[in-house]
C-alpha positions as CSV (number, residue, x, y, z in Angstrom):
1,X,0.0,0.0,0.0
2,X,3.1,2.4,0.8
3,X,4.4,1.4,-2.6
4,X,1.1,2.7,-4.5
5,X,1.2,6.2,-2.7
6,X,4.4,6.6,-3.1
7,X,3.7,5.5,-7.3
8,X,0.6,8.0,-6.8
9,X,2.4,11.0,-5.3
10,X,5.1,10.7,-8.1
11,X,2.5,10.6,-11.2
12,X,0.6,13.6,-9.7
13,X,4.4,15.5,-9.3
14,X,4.8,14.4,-13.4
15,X,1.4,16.0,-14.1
16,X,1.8,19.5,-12.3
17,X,5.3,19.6,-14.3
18,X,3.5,19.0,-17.8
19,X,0.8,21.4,-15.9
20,X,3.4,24.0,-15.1
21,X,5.1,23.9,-18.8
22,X,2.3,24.1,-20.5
23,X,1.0,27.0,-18.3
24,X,4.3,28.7,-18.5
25,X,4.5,28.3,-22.6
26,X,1.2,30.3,-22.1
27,X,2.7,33.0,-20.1
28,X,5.5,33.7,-22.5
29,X,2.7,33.3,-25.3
30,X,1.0,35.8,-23.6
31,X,3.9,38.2,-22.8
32,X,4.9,38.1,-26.4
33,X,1.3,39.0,-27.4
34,X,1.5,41.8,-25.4
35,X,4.7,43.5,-25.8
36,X,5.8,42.3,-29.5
37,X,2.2,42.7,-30.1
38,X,2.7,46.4,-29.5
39,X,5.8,46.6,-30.5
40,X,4.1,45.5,-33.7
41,X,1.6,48.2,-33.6
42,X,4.1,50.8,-32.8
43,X,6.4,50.0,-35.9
44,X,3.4,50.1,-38.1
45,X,2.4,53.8,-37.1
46,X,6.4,54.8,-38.1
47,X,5.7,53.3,-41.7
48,X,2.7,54.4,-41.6
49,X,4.0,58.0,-41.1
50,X,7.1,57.3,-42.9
51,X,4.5,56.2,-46.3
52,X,2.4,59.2,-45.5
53,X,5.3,61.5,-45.8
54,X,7.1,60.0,-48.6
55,X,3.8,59.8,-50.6
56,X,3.6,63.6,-49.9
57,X,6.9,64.6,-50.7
58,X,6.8,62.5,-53.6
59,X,3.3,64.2,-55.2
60,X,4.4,67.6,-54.2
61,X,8.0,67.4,-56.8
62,X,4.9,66.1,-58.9
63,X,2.8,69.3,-58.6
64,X,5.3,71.5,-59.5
65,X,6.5,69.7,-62.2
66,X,9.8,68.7,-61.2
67,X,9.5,65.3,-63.0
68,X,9.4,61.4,-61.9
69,X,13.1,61.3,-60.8
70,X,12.9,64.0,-58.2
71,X,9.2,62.8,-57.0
72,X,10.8,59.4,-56.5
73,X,14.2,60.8,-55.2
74,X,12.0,62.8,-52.5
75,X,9.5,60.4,-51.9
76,X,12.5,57.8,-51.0
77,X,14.0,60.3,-48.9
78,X,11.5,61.2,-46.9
79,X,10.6,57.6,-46.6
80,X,13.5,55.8,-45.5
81,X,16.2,58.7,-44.5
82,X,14.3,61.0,-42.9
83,X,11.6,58.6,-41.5
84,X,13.2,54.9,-40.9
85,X,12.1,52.8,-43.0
86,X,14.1,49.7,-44.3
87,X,12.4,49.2,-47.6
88,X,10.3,51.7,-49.7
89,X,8.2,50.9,-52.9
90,X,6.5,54.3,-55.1
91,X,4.8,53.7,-57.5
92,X,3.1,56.8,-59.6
93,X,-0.9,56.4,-61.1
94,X,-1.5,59.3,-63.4
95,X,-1.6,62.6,-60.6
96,X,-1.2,60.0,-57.9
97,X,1.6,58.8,-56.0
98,X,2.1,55.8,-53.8
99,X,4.1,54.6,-51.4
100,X,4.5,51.5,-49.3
101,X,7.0,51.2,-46.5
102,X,8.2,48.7,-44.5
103,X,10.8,47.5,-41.8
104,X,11.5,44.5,-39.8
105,X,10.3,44.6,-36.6
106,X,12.5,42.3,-34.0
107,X,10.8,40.5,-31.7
108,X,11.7,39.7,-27.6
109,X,9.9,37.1,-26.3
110,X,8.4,35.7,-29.1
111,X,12.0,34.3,-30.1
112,X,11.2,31.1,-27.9
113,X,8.6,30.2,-30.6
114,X,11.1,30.5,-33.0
115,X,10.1,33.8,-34.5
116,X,12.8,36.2,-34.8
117,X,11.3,39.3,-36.7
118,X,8.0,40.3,-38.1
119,X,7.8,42.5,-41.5
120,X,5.7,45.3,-40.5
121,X,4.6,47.2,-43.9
122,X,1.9,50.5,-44.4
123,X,1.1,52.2,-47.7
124,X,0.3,55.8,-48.6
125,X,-1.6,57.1,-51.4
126,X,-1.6,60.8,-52.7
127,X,-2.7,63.1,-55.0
128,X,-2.3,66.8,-56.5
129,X,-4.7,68.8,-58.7
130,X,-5.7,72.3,-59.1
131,X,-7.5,74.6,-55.7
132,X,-10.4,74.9,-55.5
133,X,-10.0,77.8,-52.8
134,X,-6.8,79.9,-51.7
135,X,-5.8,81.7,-48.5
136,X,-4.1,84.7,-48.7
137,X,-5.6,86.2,-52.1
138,X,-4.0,89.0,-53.8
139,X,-7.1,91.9,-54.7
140,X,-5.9,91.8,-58.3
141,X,-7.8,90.3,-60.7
142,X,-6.7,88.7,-63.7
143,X,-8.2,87.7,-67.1
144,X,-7.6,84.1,-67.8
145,X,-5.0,83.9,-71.0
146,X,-2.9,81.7,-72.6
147,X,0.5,82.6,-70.2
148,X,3.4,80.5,-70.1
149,X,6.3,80.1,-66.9
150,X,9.0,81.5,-68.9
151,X,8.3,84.3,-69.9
152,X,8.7,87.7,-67.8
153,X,5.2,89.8,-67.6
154,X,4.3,93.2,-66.6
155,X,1.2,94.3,-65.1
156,X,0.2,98.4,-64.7
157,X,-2.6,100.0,-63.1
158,X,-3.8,101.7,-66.2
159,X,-6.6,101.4,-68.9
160,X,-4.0,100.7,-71.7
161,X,-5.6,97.6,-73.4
162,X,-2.9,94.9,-74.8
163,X,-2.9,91.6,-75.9
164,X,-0.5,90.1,-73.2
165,X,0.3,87.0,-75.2
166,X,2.2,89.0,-77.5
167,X,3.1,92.1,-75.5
168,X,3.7,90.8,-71.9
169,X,1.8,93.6,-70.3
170,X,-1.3,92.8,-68.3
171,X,-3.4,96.3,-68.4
172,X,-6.7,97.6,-69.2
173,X,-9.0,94.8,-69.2
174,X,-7.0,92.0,-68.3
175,X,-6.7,93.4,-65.0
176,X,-9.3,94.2,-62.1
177,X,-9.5,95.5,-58.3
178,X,-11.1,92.7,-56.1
179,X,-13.4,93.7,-52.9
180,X,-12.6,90.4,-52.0
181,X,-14.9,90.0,-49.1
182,X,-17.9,91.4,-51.3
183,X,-19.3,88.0,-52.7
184,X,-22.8,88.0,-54.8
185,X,-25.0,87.7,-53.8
186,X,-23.9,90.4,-51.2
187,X,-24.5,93.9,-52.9
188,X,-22.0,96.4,-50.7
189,X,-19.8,99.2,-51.2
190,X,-15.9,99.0,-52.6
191,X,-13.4,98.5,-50.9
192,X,-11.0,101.3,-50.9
193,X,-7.4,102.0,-51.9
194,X,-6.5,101.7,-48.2
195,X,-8.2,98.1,-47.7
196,X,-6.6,96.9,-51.0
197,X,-3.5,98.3,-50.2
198,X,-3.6,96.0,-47.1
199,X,-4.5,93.1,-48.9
200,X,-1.8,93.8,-51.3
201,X,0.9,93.8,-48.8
202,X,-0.6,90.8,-46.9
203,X,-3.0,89.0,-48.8
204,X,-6.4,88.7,-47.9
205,X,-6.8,87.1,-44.7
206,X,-9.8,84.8,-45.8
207,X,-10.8,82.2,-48.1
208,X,-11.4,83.1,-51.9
209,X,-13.3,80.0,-53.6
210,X,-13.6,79.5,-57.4
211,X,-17.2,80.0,-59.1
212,X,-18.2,82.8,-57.0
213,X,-18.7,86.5,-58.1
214,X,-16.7,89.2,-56.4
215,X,-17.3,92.9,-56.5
216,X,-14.9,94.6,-58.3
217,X,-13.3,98.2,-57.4
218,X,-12.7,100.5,-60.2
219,X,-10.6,103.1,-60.6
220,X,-6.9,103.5,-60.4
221,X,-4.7,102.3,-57.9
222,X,-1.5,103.3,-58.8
223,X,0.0,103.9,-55.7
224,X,-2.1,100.4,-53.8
225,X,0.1,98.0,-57.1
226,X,3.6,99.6,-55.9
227,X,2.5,98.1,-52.2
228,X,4.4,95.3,-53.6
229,X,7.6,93.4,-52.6
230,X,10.0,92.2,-54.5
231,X,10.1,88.5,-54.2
232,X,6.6,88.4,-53.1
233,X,3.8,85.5,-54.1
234,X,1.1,86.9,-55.4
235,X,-2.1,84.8,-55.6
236,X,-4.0,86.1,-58.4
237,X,-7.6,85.0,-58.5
238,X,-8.4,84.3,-62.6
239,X,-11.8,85.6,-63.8
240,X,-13.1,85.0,-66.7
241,X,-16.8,87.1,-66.9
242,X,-17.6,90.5,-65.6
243,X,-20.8,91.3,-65.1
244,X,-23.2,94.1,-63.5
245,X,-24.9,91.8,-61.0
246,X,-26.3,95.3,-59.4
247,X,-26.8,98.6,-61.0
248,X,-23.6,99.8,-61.8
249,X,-21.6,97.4,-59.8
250,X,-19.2,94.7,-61.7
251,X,-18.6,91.6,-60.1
252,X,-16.0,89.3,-61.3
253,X,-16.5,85.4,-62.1
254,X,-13.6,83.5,-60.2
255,X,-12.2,80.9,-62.5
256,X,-9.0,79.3,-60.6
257,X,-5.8,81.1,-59.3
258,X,-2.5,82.1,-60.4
259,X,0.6,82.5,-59.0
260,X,2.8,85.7,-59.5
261,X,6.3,86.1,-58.5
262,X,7.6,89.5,-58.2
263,X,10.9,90.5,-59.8
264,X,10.5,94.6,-59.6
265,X,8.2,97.7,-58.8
266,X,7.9,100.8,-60.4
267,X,6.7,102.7,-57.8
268,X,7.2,106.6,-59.4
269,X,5.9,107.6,-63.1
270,X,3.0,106.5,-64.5
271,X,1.8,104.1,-64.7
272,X,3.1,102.1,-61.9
273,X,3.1,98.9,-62.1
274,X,5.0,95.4,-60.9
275,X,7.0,92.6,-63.1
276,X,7.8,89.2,-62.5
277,X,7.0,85.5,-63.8
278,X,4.0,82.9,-63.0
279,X,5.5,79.8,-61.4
280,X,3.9,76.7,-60.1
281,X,2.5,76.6,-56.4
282,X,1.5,74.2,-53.7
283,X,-0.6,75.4,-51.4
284,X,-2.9,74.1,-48.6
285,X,-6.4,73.4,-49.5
286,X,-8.8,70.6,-51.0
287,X,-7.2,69.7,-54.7
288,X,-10.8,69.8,-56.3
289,X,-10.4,72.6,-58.4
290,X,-11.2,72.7,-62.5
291,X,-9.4,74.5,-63.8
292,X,-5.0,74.2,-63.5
293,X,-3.1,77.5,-63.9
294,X,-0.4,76.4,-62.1
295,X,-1.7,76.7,-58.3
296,X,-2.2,73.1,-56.8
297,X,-2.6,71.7,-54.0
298,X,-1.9,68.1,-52.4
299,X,-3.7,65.7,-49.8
300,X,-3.2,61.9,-48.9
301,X,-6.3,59.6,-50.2
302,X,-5.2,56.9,-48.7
């Protein structure tokens, strides 16, 4: 009888081992769960922010026309240098960029199941087009014509009406004073040399959104054009119509915007007036726009 206790008490020690290990080989399953689980998760927001940016970077060398090598040369950098990832893929879809990054993730605890490292991967999408609203609008309206990003243009506060194509000078017609924050169907007073001024030194501190009407100013404003800087961005909304929408009171059709660099400004004589080239621009703002003169905007879609 001593001999089967004995026998009993040594298969019950054998089962709480087996009990044990197996309980224990839970414990580290669970311990591995939870910290190379969110280790895991961890990794995947850095290449998730490390896609994201390079997909951004990538589309914005896009938008201005910088061509495929330096969209993929920036999306890669941003990627992988800037943002850590071991391994980035871009691919480009017509005005959209993509980018899928990913790294090995070492694991801790998982090792005793034999799993080392875990590939831990994210992709980006994103895509440019034309605004469909700018921040920081210039009060000068401009006629929508054929312009290139070469050439140098002049533009003079005077009534002198020119073909720009051929002569590079944006006068007369082709030119307008914006009341910016006067939209139809609002009927309200000008603006004012001194508001305009202001919003030619600083832009207009507001949205301006394409396919609206805004109230033009008339009149000269030689002195509010020579509030320019040299060096300065202008963001010229594009009209296309003008049209009494109230007795006597134009209102200008907002077609998309342009972008104006300024090289001089001929603040004495007249007229006055500033010069300088249209170049491509990336600016914030939904890229849902219709019509592409050169400002753009970006925004991740995926």
């Amino acid at each position: 009888m001593k001999r089967n206790n004995q026998h009993n008490r040594a298969s019950e020690s054998g089962q709480t081992l087996v009990i044990v290990a197996v309980l224990l080989l839970g414990l580290v399953a669970i311990t591995a769960l939870v910290i190379d689980g969110g280790n895991i998760y961890l990794q995947r927001r850095r290449m998730q922010n490390a896609a994201d940016a390079g997909a951004l970077a990538g589309v914005r060398a896009l938008a201005l026309d910088q061509g495929y090598s330096a969209a993929y040369a920036a999306a890669t950098d941003y990627c992988s240098q800037r943002n850590g990832a071991d391994r980035c893929a871009v691919s480009v879809s017509g005005v959209s960029f993509i980018v899928r990054a990913c790294e090995d993730a070492q694991m801790t605890f998982a090792r005793v199941l034999n799993l080392d490292q875990v590939e831990v991967c994210a992709q980006a999408a994103a895509r440019f087009g034309p605004v469909s609203r700018a921040w920081g609008a210039a009060p000068i309206a401009m006629r929508e014509f054929d312009f290139d990003f070469v050439t140098t243009y002049s533009m003079w506060d005077d009534a002198k009406d020119e073909d720009p194509v051929t002569s590079h000078n944006i006068s007369g017609s082709f030119r307008g004073w914006l009341t910016l924050d006067c939209v139809y169907p609002t009927n309200c007073s000008p603006a004012g040399a001194s508001t305009l001024s202001d919003w030619m030194r600083n832009g207009y501190q507001g949205f301006t959104d394409i396919n609206i009407w805004i109230r033009g100013d008339s009149g000269t404003k030689a002195s509010t054009i020579a509030e320019a800087r040299v060096g300065q961005v202008l963001l010229l909304p594009v009209f296309n119509q003008i049209t009494d929408m109230y007795s006597n009171k134009s209102y200008y059709h907002i077609l998309t915007f342009a972008a104006f660099q300024v090289s001089s400004v001929k603040k004495t004589g007249t007229p006055k007036g500033i010069t300088g080239k249209f170049l491509k621009y990336v600016m914030p703002g939904p890229p849902t726009g219709s019509e592409d003169d050169g400002v753009r905007s970006i925004a991740l879609t995926q």
